[in-house]
C-alpha positions as MATLAB code, in Angstrom:
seq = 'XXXXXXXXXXXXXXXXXXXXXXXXXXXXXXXXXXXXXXXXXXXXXXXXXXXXXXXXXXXXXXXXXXXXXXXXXXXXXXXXXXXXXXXXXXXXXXXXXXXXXXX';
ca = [
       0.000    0.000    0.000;
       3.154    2.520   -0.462;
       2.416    3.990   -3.456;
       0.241    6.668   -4.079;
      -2.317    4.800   -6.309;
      -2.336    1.838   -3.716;
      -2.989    4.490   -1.069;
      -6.033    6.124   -3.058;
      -7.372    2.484   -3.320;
      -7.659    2.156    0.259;
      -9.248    5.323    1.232;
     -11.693    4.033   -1.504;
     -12.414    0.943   -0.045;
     -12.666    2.473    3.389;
     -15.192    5.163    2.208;
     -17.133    3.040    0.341;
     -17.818    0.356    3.246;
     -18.094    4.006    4.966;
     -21.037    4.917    2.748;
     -22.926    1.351    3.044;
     -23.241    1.534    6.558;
     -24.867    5.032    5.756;
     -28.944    4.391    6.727;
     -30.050    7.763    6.987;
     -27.800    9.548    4.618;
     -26.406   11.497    7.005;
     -22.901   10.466    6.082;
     -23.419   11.275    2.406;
     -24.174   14.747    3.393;
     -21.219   15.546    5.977;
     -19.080   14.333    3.155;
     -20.973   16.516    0.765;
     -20.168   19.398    3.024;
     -16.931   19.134    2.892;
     -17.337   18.989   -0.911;
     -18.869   22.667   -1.161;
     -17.267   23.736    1.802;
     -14.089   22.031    2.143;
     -13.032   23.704    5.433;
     -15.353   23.324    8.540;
     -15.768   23.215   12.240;
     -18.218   20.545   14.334;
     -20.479   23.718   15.283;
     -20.761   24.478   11.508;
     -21.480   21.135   10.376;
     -24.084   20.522   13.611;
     -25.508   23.686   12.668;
     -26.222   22.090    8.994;
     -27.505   19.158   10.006;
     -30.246   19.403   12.620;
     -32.406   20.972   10.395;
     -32.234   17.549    8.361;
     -31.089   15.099   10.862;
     -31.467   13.923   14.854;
     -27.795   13.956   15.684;
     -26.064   14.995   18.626;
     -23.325   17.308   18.554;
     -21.247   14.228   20.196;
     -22.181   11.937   17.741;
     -21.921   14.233   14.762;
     -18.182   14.914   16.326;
     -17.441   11.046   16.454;
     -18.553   10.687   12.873;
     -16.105   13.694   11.719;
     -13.506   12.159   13.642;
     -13.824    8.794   11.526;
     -13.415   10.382    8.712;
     -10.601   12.111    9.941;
      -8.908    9.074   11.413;
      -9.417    5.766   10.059;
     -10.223    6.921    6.366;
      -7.895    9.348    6.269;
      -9.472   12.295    3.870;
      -9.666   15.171    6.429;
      -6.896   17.628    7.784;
      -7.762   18.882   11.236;
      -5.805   22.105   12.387;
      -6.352   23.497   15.359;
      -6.231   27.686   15.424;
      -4.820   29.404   18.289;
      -7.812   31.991   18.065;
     -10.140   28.944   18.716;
     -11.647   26.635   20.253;
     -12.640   24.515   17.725;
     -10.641   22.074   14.991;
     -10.906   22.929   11.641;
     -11.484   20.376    9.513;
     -10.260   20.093    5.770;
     -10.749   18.093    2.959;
      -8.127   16.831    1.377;
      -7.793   18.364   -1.751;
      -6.204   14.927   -3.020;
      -9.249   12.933   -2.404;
     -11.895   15.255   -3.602;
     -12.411   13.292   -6.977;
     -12.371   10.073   -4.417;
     -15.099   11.598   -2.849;
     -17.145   13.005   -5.545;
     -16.816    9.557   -7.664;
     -18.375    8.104   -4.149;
     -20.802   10.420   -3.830;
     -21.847   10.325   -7.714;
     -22.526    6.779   -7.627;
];
């Protein structure tokens, strides 16, 4: 899994079992946040989604933080000014994304 294209292939595989597990479609529209927005905090994202969704903030974090962790696509940074991550899309996986998202 070293090279680039072998890395690609296993963020794909992890977002797609990602997506199947998706029942409400709540995951298909944090990730489609990120594709609009590309750069967003948990309050932004909650914010978003209640109006669709029952989530708690706690849950909607956890979710984010999947993403961020075992798949791999998102860039937190923290700002000093803060007190909230920001989280980032990784502009190398936005055609993984949208591809996923697409189909």
């Amino acid at each position: 899994m070293g090279s680039r294209e072998g890395i690609r292939r296993e963020i794909r595989r992890r977002l797609r079992g990602y997506l199947l597990r998706d029942r409400t479609g709540i995951r298909r529209e944090v990730l489609g946040l990120f594709l609009r927005l590309r750069s967003l905090t948990i309050p932004r994202i909650y914010e978003a989604l209640t109006r669709r969704f029952s989530v708690s903030y706690h849950a909607l974090a956890s979710m984010v933080g999947i993403i961020a962790s075992r798949i791999g696509i998102l860039h937190v940074r923290k700002q000093q000014d803060s007190p909230y991550a920001v989280y980032e899309l990784r502009e190398e996986y936005v055609d993984v994304v949208t591809q996923l998202l697409v189909a």
